[in-house]
N, C-alpha and C positions, 0 to 999 in steps of 0.2 A: 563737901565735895561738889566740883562742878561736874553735872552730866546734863543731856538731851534728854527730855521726855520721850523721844521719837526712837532713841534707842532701845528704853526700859517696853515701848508699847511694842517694836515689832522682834523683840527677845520672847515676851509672851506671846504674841503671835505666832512663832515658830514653835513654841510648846505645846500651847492647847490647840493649834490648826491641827497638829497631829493627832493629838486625841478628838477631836473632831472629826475628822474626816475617817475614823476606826468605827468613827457612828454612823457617820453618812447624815453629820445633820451640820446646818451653815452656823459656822459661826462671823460677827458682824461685830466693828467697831464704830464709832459714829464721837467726832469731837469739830469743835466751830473753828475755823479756819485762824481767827486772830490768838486762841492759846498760848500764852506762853510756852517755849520750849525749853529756853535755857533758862535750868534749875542749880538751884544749891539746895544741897540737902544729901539723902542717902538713897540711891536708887534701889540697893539690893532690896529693903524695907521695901520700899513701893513693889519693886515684882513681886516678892514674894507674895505679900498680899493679894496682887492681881491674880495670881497663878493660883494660888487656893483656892481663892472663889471664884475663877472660873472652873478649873478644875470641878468643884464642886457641884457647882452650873450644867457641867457635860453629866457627869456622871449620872444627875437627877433627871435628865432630858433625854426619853428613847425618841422625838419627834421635835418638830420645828428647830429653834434657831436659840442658839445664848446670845446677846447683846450687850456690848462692854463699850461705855460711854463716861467720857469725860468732858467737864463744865469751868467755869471760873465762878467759884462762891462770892470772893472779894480779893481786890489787888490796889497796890500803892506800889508806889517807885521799888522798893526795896524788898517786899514780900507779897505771894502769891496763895491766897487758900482755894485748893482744889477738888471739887468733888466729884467721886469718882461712881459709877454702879455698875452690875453686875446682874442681866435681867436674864430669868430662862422663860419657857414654857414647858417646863415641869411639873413634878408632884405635886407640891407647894407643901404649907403647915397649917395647922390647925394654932389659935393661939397660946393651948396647955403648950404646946412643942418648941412654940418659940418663945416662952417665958425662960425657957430651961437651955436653950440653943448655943449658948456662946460658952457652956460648962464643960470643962473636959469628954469625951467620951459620951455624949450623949446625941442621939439620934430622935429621928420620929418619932417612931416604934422599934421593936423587936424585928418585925417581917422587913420593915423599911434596911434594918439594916443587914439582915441574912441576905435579901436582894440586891443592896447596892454597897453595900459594906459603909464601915464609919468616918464620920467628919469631925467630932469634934472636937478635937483635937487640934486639925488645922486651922475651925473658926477660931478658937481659944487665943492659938498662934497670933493669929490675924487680928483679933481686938487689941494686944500686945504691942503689937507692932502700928497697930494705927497710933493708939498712945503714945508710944513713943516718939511719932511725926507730929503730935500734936491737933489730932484730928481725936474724930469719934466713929463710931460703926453701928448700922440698923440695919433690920431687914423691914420688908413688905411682903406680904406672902398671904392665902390664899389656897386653903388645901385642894388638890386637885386643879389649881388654874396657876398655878407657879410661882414663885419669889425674882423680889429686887432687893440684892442685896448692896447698900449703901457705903461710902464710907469719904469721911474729906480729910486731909492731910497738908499741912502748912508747909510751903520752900520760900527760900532765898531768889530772887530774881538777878539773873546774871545781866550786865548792860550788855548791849548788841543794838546791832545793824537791826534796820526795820525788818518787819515779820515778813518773810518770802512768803506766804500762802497768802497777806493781804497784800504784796505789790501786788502777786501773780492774779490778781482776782480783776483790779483795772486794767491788767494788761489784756484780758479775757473775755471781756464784754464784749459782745454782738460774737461771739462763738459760741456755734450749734451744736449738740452732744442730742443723739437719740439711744436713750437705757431702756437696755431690755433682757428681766429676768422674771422667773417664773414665780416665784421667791416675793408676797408681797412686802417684809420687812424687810427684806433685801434692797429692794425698790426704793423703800420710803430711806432707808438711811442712804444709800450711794446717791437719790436723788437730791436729798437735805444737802448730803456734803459737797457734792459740783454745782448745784446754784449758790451754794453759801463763797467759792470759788467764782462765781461771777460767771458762769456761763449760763446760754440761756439750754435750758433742759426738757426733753420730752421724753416722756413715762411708757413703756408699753409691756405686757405680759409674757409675748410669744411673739417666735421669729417672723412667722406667716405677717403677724400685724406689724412687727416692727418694719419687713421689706414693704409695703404697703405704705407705710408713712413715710421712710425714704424717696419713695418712689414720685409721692404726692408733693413732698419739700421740694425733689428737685425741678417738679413739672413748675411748681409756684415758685421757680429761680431764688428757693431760699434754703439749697442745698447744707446735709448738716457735715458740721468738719470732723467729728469723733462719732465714732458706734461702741459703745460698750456693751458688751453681749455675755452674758454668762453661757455657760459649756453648754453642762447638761439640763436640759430642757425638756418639757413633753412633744411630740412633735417635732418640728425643726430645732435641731440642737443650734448649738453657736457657731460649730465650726462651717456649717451647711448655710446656717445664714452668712457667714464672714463671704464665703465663696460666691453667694451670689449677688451682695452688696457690694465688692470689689470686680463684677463683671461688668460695671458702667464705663463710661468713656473715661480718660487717665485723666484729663482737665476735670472731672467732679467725681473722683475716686478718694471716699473719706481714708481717714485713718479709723483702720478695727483694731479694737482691744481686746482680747478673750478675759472674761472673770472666771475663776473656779473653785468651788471649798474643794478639789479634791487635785490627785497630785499632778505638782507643775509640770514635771519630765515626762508622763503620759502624756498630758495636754499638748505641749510641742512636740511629739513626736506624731500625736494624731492632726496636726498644724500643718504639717511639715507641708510645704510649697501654698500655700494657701496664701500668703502675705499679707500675713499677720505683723501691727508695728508692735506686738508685744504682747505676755499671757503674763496676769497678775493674779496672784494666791489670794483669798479669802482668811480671815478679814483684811479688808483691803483699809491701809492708815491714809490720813492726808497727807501725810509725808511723800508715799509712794503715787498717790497722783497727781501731785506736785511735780514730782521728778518726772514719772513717763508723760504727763500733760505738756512739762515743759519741751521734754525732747522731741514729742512727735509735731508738734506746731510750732518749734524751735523759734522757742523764745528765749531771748537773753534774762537770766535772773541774776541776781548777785546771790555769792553763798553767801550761808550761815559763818557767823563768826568763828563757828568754831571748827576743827576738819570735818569733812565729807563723812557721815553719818555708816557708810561702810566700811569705812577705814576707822573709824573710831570702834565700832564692834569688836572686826578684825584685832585689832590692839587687845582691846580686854579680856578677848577669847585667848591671846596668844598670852595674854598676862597672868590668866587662872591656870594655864594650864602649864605652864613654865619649872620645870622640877620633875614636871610627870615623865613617870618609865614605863612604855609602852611595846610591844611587839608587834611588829609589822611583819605578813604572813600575807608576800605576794611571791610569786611562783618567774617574773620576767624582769631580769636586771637593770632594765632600765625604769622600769615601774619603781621599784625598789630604790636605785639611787634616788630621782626625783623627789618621790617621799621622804625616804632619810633625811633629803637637805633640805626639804620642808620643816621639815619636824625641829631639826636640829637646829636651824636658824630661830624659831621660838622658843628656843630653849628647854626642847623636852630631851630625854634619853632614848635612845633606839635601839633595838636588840631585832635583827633580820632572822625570818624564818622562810624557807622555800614551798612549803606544802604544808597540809594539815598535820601530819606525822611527826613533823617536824617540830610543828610550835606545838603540840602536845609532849614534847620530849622536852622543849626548853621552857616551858611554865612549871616542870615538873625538877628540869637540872637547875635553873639560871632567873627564876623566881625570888619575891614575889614582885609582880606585873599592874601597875594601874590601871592599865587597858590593852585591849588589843584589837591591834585594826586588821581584820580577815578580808583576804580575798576569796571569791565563791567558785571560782573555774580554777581547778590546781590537778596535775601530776598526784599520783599515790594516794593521797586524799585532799579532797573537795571541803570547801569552807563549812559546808552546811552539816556534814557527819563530822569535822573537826569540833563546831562548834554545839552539837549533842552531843559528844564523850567529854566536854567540857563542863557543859549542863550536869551531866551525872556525875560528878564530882561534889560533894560536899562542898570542899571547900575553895573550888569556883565558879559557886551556883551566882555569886553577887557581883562576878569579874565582867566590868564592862566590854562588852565584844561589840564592835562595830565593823558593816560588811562596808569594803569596798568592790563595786560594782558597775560593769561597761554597762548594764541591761538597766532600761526605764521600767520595765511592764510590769504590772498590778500584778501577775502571776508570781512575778519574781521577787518584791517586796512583800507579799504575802510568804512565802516560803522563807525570806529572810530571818520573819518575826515568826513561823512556826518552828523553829528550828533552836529559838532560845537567844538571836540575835536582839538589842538595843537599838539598832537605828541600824541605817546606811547612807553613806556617802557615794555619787554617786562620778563615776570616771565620764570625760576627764576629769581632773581634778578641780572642784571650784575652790577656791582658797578662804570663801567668805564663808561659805556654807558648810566645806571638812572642818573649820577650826571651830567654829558656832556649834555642829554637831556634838563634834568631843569635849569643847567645852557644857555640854548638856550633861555629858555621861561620866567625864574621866576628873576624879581629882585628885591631882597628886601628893601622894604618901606625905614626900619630903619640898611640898611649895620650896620654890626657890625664887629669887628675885628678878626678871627677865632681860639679859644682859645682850641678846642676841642683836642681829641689825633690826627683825622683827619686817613690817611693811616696807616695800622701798619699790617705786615705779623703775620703769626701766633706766639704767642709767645709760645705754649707751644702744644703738639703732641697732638693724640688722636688715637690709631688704630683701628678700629671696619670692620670685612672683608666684610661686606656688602656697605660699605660706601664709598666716596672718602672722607675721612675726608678733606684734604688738599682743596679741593672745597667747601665743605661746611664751614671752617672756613675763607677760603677768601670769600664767602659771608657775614661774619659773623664779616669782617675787623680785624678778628686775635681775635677775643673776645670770648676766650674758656669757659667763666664761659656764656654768652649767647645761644654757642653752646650746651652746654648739657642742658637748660633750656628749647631751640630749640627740641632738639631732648626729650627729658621726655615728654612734653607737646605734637610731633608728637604720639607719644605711647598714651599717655592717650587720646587723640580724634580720633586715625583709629584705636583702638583695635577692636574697635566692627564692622569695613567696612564688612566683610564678611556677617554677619547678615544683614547689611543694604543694603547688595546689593542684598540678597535673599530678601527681601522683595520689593526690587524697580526694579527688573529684570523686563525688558518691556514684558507686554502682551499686543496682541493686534494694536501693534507696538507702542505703548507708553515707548517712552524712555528718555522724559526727565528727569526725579529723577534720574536713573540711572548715566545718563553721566554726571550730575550735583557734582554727589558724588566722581564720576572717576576725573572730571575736578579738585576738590578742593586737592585730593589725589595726582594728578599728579604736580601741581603746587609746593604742603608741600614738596612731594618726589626732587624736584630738589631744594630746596631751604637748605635740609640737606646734598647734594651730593649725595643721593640713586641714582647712573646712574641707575643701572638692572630695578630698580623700576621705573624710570621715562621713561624707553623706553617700557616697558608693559604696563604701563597706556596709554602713547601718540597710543599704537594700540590700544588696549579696546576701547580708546575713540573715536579714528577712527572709530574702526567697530559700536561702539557704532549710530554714527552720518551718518553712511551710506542711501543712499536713502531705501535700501534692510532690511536696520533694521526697520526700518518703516513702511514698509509694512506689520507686522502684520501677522498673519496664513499663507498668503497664501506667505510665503517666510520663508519656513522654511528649513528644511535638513541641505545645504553645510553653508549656512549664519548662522543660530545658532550654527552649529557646529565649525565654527570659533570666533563668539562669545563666547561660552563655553570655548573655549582653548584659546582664549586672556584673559578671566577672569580669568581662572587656572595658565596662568600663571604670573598674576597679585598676585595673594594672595600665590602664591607661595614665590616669591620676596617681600613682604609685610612682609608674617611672618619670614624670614632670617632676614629684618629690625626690624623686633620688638625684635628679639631674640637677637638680637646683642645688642638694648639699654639697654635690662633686665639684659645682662650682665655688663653692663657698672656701673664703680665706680660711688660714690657721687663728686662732688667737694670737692677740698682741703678745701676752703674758703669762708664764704660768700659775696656776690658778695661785696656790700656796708661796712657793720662793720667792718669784717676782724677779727682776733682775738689779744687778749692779754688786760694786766692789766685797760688802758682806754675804754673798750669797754662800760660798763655801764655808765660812765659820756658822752660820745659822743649820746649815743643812749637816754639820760635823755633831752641833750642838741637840738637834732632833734627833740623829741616831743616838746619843746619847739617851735623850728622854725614852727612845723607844725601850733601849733595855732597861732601864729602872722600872718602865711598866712591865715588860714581860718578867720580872724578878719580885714585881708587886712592891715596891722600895718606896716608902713614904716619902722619899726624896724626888720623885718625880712632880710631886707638886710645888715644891718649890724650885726646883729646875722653869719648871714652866712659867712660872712668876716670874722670874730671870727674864726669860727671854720675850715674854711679853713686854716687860720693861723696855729691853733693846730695842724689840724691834715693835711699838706699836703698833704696826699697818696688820699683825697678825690678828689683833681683835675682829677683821671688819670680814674675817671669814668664817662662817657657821661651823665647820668643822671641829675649829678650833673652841669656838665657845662650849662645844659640843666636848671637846675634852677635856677642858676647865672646868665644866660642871660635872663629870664624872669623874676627876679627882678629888675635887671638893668634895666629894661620897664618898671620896676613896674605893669607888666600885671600876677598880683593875679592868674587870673584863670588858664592859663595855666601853672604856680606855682604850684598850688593845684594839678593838673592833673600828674604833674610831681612827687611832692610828694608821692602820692598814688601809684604811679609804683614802687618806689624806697622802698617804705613801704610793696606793695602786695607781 
């Protein structure tokens, strides 16, 4: 199988970052610029290995940093040996421990493993699977001063275009980068890998030192062009240095980068106006600052031979997950569409619930479910007590629940995961990062073969000056006839917020209704590309949620008055958004029929199919095959694949569901 190294390395990256940062400890990649990327071979083999032993890595490590590094053992035209390790500052073992380490079910000790529960199992796994790549596996270890654990694995070398990380390294000479984390392994590996890239690099601990050596570069007119800053720091944190690194004149105003092991949608949101060219997650791959190196010094590179390394994800994620039958459990119908025709375009199955009450009624009638994606703000019941009467169920203590959520804050991804939730996705909707998610959690019963349109860039423009249409139609997987159905439908449910916010303005300090309406407005607003509108909500909602808003009378004056003017200029940006859609054409074409001479016989020929499904009539599948036959151009709508594969289950009802969308 042909795959990217760079895929398989930042798939475990989004795995163990998570259990990493549950620790609050850094985890760090570190691989030389010239690597081969494109591999033949089996990548599943490779993660899984990685993922063990990191995994294993985390687990053993309450302090410092795991360290996951890859080398070139030996390479010839045709085949590449690779060696890969696995370094903590952990326990470590003693060598009685690691005589016996790679044996089923065997640990340290006894105490080692009541405290961290067992591993070996997964090494077991892992010496398996090394074997089978044609490599070997060792550790190094050190009781009380930690393990590296080892292992190389043999691929095929795909041909390609020269290595982009060695153009980009000539391209890059005599360009200044001043790194500054607090982190000395942090240091030495982000150091290693941007001069191994060809810039030249300077090292410093803390912000205080770091603005200090800016400061001296620029007096010595040898100003640097990048600042990479990690977050949180003793003293001047990152974003506090970003701010006053970026208060120099505009002609020697670098580019800042924020680093963080900890989460990304916190970090921009406490970013927010600071002007930032970018916040990158820990461990950070060469891939990744290839990419943001390239963009902020806008350099011209040539891609990779192969597609775009996010869109190649995006496919595989859409490709595991292709068959799965999942419940979606949001409460606002445009929310709901959106997702349905996500989903359904990769070829999952969809089954809509409006509240918690609800999708506890249909895991119970209209089961069983591979997963379910919860929303956390709902009518009747809220995601978070849906998803604890789910928990207390037997036999959907193992049912993957994924939140979806307008909220970034640590308060509120903590509560997710108290609550018995697997992960969350967070609104708007990123398409790289929901389908990466659920392909983490969700696998489906009945895999199916993924027949949908799957990826697809915009096909067709849209300019509206309040909008970034371009974001909102890559939300929208390039489906411009969903995009204005998207956008008409925003207009017809917030024409009337103004009014509903005078009515729910908190007195008293009662501000739930309020922030309730702002929350759902803020969420629709980024999910169209309304940016202006989505950074006026995210304050309202802010001041909305303040301790001071709360308080009622006796916290009135400077606090309402910045309430008032976060609302003004909320419905300010609201009504540009609505004027903009009012102005906006109809579609050329109906989504489904399309026009010309068969249009009656096709649409004689659907009400047919409809009742064979409500009659449940095995003959609706082969009806449908018919007419796919006639009229091809039916394939190239998600809907419709979307009822192709629930007859192919012969699962009627969510047929029916399908129908009725296609029909409303």
């Amino acid at each position: 199988t042909d795959f990217q190294l760079e895929t398989v390395i930042t798939h475990m990256a989004d795995v163990l970052g998570v259990r990493a940062e549950e620790k609050g400890m850094e985890l760090l990649f570190t691989a030389p610029p010239d690597i081969p990327t494109a591999l033949i071979g089996d990548p599943t083999r490779l993660g899984q290995v990685l993922i063990n032993l990191g995994t294993n890595a985390i687990k053993f490590t309450d302090t410092g940093e795991v360290l996951i590094g890859c080398e070139v053992q030996s390479l010839d035209a045709a085949e590449v040996t690779l060696h890969f390790w696995v370094r903590d500052s952990g326990i470590g073992m003693s060598q009685e421990q690691l005589d016996r380490l790679f044996l089923p079910f065997t640990q340290g000790d006894n105490s080692t493993t009541r405290q961290y529960g067992g591993t070996g199992l997964g090494l077991a796994i892992s010496r398996q699977l090394v074997e089978m790549m044609g490599g070997q596996i060792w550790v190094d270890s050190e009781l009380g001063k930690g393990s590296t654990f080892h292992f190389t694995a043999r691929f095929g070398v795909q041909s390609q275009p020269a290595n982009r990380r060695a153009l980009l390294a000539s391209e890059m000479q005599g360009k200044r980068l001043l790194l500054v984390d607090d982190n000395a392994a942090a240091r030495e590996v982000l150091g290693d890998m941007t001069r191994r890239m060809g810039l030249d690099v300077e090292v410093t601990d803390t912000g205080e030192h770091a603005l200090n050596r800016m400061r001296a570069a620029l007096a010595e007119g040898r100003p640097h062009h990048i600042l990479l800053s990690d977050w949180k720091m003793p003293g001047m944190d990152g974003i506090t240095f970003a701010r006053h690194a970026l208060s120099v004149p505009p002609e020697h105003r670098p580019c800042v980068l924020l680093v963080t092991a900890f989460a990304r949608e916190e970090a921009l949101k406490a970013a927010e106006g600071v002007g930032l060219a970018g916040v990158l997650n820990k461990p950070v791959t060469p891939s990744t600052l290839l990419d943001t190196f390239s963009r902020v010094l806008g350099q011209s590179l040539p891609a990779d031979a192969s597609e775009p390394k996010t869109q190649a994800m995006l496919k595989q994620a859409q490709r595991q997950l292709a068959g799965a039958r999942v419940l979606l459990v949001e409460d606002q119908p445009l929310n709901q569409e959106l997702a349905c025709d996500l989903l359904e375009r990769a070829g999952l199955s969809v089954v809509t619930a409006s509240n918690g009450q609800e999708c506890l009624d249909k895991l119970s009638t209209e089961g069983p479910f591979d997963g379910v994606l919860m929303d956390c703000q709902m009518p009747v019941m809220d995601g978070y007590t849906a998803t604890e009467r789910i928990r207390a169920r037997a036999e959907w203590k193992a049912l993957p629940v994924i939140a979806m959520t307008a909220s970034a804050m640590a308060a509120d991804r903590e509560r997710v995961l108290q609550c018995g939730m697997n992960d969350h996705i967070t609104k708007p909707l990123d398409l790289d990062r929901m389908f990466g998610i659920m392909a983490r959690w969700i696998t489906p019963a009945r895999p199916l073969p993924s027949e949908g349109p799957g990826v697809a860039g915009p096909s067709a423009s849209l300019q509206l000056a309040s909008l970034d249409t371009t974001d909102g139609l890559n939300r929208c997987m390039g489906n411009l006839d969903l995009y204005r159905r998207l956008l008409k439908g925003f207009a017809r449910t917030q024409r009337d917020f103004a009014q509903q916010m005078a009515a729910a303005m908190p007195t008293a300090g009662q501000t739930d209704d309020a922030t309730a309406l702002v929350h759902t407005l803020k969420g629709l607003a980024g999910n169209i590309g309304a940016r202006v509108l989505l950074e006026r909500t995210t304050a309202l909602e802010a001041e909305l949620r303040s301790p001071h808003a709360k308080e009622g009378h006796a916290a009135q004056g400077t606090v309402t008055a910045a309430r008032d003017a976060a609302l003004d200029a909320t419905l300010a940006a609201l009504d540009a958004v609505l004027a903009d859609i009012d102005r906006m054409g109809r579609p050329s074409s109906d989504p489904v029929w399309g026009n010309g001479p068969d249009q009656e016989a096709l649409q004689n020929h659907w009400a047919h199919l409809s009742r064979l499904v409500g009659d449940q009539d095995a003959q609706a599948r082969e009806l449908l095959q018919e007419l796919l036959g006639n009229w091809p151009s039916l394939r190239q709508h998600p809907q419709v694949t979307a009822l192709k594969q629930a007859l192919d289950r012969y699962d009627f009802d969510n047929a029916r569901d399908v129908l009725a969308r296609v029909q409303g």
